[in-house]
VODO-160581 format. One record per atom (N, C-alpha, C): atom name; x, y, z; residue number from 1; residue in three letters. Coordinates in nm, 4 decimals, always signed. Example, Ala and Ser with C-alpha at 12.3 -4.5 7.8 and 13.67 -1.06 7.14 Angstrom:
2
<paro atome="N" u="+1.3190" v="-0.5690" w="+0.7800" num="1" residu="ALA"/>
<paro atome="CA" u="+1.2300" v="-0.4500" w="+0.7800" num="1" residu="ALA"/>
<paro atome="C" u="+1.3200" v="-0.3300" w="+0.7800" num="1" residu="ALA"/>
<paro atome="N" u="+1.2850" v="-0.2250" w="+0.7080" num="2" residu="SER"/>
<paro atome="CA" u="+1.3670" v="-0.1060" w="+0.7140" num="2" residu="SER"/>
<paro atome="C" u="+1.2900" v="+0.0030" w="+0.7870" num="2" residu="SER"/>
This chain:
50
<paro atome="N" u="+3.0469" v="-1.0733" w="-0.3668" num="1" residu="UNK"/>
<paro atome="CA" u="+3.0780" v="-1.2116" w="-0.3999" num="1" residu="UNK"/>
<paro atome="C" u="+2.9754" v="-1.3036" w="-0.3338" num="1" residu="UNK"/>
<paro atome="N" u="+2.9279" v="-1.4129" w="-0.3934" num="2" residu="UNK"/>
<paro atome="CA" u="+2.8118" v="-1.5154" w="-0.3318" num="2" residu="UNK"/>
<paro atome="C" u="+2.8739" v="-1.5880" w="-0.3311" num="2" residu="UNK"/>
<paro atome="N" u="+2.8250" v="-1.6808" w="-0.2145" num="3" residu="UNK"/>
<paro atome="CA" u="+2.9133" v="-1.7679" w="-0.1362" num="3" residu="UNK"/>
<paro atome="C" u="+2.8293" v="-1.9052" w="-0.1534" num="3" residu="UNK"/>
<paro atome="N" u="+2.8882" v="-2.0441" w="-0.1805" num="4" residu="UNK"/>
<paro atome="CA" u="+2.8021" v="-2.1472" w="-0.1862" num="4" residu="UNK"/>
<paro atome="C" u="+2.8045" v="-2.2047" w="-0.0691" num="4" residu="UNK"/>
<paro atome="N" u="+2.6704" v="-2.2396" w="-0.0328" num="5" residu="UNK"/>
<paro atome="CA" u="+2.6020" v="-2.2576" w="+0.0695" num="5" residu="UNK"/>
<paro atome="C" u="+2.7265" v="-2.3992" w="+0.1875" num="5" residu="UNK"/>
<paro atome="N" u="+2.7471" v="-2.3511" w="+0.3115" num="6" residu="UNK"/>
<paro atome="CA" u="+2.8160" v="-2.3919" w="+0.3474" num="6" residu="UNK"/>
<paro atome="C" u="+2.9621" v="-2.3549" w="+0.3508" num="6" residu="UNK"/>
<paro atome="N" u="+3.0327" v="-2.2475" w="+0.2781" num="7" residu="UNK"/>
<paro atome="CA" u="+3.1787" v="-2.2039" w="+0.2650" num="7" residu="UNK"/>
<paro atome="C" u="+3.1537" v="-2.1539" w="+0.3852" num="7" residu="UNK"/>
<paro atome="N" u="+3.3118" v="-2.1551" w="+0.4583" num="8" residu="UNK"/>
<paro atome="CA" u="+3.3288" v="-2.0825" w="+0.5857" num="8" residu="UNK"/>
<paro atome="C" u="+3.4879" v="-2.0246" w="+0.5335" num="8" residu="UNK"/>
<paro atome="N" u="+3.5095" v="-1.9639" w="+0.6556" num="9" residu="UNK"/>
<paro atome="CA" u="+3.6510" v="-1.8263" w="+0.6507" num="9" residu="UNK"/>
<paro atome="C" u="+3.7482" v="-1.9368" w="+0.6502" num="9" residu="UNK"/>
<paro atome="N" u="+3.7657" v="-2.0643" w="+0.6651" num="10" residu="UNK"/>
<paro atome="CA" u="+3.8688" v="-2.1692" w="+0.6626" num="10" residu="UNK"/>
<paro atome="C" u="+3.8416" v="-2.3056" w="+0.6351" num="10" residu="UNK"/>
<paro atome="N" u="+3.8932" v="-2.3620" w="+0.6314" num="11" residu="UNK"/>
<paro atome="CA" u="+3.8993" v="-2.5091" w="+0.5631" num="11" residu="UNK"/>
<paro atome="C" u="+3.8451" v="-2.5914" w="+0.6982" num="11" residu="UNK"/>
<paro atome="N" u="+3.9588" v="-2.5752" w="+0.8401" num="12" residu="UNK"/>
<paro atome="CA" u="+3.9257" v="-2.6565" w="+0.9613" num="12" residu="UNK"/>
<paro atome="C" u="+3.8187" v="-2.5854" w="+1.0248" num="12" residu="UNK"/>
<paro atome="N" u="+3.7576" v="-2.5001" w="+0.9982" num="13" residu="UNK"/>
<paro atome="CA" u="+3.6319" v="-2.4465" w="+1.0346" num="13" residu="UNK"/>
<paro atome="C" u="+3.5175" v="-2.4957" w="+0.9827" num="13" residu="UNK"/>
<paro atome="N" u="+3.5197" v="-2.4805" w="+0.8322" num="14" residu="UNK"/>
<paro atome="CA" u="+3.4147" v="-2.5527" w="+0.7582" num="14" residu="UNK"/>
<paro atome="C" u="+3.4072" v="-2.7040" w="+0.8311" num="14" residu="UNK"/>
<paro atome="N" u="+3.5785" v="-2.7922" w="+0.8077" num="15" residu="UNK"/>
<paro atome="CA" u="+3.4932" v="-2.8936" w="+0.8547" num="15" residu="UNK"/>
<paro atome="C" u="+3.4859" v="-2.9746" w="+0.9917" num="15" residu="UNK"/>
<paro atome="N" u="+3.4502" v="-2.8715" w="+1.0938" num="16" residu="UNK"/>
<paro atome="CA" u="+3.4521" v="-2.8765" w="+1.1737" num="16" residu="UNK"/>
<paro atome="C" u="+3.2875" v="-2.8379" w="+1.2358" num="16" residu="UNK"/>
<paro atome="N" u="+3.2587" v="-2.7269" w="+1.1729" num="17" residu="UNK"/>
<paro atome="CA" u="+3.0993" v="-2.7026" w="+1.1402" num="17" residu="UNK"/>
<paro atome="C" u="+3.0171" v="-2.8595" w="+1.0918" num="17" residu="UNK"/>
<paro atome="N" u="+3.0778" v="-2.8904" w="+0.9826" num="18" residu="UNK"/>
<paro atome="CA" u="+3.0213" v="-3.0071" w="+0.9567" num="18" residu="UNK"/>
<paro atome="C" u="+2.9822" v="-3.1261" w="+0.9766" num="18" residu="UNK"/>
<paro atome="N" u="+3.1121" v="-3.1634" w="+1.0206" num="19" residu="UNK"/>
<paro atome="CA" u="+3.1415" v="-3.3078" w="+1.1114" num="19" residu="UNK"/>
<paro atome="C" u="+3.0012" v="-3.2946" w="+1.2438" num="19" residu="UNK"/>
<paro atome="N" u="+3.0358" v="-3.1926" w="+1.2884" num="20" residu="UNK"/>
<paro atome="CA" u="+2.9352" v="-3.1444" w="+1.4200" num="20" residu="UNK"/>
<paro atome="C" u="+2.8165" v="-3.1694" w="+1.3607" num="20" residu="UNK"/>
<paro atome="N" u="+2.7818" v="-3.1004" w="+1.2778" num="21" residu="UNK"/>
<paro atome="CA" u="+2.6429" v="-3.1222" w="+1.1492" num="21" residu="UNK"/>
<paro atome="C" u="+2.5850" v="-3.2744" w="+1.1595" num="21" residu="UNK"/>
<paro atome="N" u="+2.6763" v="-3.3469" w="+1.0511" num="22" residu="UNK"/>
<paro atome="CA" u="+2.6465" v="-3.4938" w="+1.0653" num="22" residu="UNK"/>
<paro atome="C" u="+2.6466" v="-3.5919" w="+1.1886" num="22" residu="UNK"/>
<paro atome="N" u="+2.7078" v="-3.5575" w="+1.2602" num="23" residu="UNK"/>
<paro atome="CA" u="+2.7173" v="-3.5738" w="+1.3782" num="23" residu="UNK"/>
<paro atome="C" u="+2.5983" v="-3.6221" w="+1.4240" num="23" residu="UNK"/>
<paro atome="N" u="+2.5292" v="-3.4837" w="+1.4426" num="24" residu="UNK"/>
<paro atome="CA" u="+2.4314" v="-3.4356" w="+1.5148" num="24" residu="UNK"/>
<paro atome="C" u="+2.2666" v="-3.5147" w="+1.4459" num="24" residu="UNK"/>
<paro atome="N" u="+2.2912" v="-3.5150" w="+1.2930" num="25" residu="UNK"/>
<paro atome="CA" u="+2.1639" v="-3.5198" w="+1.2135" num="25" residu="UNK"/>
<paro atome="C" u="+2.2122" v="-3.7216" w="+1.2561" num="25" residu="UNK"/>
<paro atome="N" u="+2.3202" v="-3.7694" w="+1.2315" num="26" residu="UNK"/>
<paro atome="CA" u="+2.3442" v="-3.9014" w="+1.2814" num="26" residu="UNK"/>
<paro atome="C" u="+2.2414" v="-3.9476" w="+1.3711" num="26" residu="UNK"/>
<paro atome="N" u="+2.3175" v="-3.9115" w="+1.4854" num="27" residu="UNK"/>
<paro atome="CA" u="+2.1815" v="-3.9629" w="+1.6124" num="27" residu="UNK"/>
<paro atome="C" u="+2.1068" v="-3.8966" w="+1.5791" num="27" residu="UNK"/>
<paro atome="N" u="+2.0218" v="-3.8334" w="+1.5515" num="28" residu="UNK"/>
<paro atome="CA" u="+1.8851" v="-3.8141" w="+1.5100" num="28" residu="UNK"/>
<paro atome="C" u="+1.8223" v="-3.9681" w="+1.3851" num="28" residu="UNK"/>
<paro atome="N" u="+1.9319" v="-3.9530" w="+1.3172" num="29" residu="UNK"/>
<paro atome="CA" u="+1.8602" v="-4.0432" w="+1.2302" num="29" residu="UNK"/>
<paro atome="C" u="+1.9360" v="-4.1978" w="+1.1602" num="29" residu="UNK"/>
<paro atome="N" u="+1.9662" v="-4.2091" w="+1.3223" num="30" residu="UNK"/>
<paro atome="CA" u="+2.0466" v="-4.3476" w="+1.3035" num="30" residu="UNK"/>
<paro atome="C" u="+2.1383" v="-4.3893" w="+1.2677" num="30" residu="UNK"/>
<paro atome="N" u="+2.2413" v="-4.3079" w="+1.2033" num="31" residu="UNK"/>
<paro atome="CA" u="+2.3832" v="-4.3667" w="+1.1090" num="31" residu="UNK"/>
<paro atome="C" u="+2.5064" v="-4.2791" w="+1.2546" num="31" residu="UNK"/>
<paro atome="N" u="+2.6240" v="-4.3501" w="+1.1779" num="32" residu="UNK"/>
<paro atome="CA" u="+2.6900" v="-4.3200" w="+1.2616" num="32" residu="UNK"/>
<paro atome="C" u="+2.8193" v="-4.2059" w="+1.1664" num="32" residu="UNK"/>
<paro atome="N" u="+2.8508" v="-4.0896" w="+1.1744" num="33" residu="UNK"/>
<paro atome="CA" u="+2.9773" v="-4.0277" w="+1.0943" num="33" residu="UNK"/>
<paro atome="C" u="+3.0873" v="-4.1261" w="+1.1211" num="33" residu="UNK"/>
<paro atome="N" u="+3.1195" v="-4.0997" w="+1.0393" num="34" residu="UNK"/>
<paro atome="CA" u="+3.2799" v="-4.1518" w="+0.9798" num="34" residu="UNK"/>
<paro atome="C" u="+3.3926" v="-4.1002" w="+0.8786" num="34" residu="UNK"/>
<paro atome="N" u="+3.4541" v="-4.0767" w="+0.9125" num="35" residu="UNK"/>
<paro atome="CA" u="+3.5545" v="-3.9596" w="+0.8160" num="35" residu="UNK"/>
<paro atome="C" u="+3.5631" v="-4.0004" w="+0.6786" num="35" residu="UNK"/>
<paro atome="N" u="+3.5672" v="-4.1567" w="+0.6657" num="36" residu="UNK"/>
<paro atome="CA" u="+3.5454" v="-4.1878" w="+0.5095" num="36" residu="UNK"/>
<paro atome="C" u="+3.4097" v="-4.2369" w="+0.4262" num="36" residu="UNK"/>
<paro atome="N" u="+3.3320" v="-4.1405" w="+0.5022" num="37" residu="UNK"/>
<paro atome="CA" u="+3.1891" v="-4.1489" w="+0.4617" num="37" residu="UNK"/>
<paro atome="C" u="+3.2173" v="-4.0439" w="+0.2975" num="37" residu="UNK"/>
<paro atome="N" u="+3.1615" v="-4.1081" w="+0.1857" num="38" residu="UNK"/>
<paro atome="CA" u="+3.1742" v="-4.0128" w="+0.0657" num="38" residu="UNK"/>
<paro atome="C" u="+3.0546" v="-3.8774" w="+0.0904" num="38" residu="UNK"/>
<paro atome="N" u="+3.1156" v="-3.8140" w="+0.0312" num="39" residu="UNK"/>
<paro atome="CA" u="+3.0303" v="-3.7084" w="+0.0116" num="39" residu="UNK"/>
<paro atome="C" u="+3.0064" v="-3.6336" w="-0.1193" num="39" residu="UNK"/>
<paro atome="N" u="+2.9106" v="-3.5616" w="-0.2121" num="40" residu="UNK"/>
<paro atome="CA" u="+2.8781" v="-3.5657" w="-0.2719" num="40" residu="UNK"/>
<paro atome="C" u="+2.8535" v="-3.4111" w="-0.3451" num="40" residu="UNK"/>
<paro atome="N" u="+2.9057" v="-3.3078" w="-0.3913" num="41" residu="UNK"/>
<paro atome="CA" u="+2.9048" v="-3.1862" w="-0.4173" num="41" residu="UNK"/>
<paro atome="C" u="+2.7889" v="-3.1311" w="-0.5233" num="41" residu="UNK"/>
<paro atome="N" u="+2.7287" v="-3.0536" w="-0.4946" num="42" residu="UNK"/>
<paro atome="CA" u="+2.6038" v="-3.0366" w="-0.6551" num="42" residu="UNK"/>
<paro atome="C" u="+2.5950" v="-2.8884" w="-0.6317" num="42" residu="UNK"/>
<paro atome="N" u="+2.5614" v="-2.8314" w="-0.7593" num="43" residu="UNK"/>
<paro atome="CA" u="+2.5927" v="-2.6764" w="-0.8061" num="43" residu="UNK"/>
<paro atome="C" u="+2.4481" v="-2.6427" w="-0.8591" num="43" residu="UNK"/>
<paro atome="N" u="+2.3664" v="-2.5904" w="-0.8550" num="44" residu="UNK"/>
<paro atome="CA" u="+2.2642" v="-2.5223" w="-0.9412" num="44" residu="UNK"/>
<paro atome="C" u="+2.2337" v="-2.4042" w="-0.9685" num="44" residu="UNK"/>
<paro atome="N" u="+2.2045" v="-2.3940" w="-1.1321" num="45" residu="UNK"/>
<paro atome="CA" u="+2.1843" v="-2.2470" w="-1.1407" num="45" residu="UNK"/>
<paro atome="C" u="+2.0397" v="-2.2408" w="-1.2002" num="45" residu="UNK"/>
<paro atome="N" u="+1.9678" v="-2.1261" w="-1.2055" num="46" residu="UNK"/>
<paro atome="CA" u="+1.8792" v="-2.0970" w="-1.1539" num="46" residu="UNK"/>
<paro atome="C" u="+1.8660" v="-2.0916" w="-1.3585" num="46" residu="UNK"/>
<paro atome="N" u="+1.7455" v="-2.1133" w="-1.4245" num="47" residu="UNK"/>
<paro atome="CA" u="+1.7385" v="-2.1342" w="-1.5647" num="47" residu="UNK"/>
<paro atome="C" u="+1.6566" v="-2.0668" w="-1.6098" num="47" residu="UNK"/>
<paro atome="N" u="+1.5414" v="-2.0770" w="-1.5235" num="48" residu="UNK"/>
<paro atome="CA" u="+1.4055" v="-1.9848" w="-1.5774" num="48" residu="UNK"/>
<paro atome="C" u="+1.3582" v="-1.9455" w="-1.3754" num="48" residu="UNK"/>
<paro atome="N" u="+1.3164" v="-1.8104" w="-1.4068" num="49" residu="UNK"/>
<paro atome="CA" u="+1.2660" v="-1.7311" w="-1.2811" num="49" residu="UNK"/>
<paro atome="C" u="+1.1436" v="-1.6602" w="-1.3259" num="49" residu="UNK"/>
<paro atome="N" u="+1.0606" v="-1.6745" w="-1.2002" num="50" residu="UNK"/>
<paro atome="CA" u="+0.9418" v="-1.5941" w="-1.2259" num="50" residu="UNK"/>
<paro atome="C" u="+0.9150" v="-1.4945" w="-1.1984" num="50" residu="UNK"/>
């Protein structure tokens, strides 16, 4: 089974990984997390390979 990038073994794990994530990339790059920050889901499949 392939897993999309970011799934973890639980829900409060995943977002707990994450929060930490943004968090982190935050102070690095100025914004601050916030729980009702939107977020944005995207899927790609692969169409032509070489």
């Amino acid at each position: 089974m392939c897993k999309r990038g970011g799934e973890d073994d639980t829900l409060e794990s995943w977002r707990a990984g994450h929060i930490n994530f943004f968090r982190e990339e935050g102070n690095k790059l100025g914004y601050e997390f916030r729980n009702d920050m939107p977020v944005i889901f995207e899927d790609f499949e692969v169409v032509y390979q070489v």
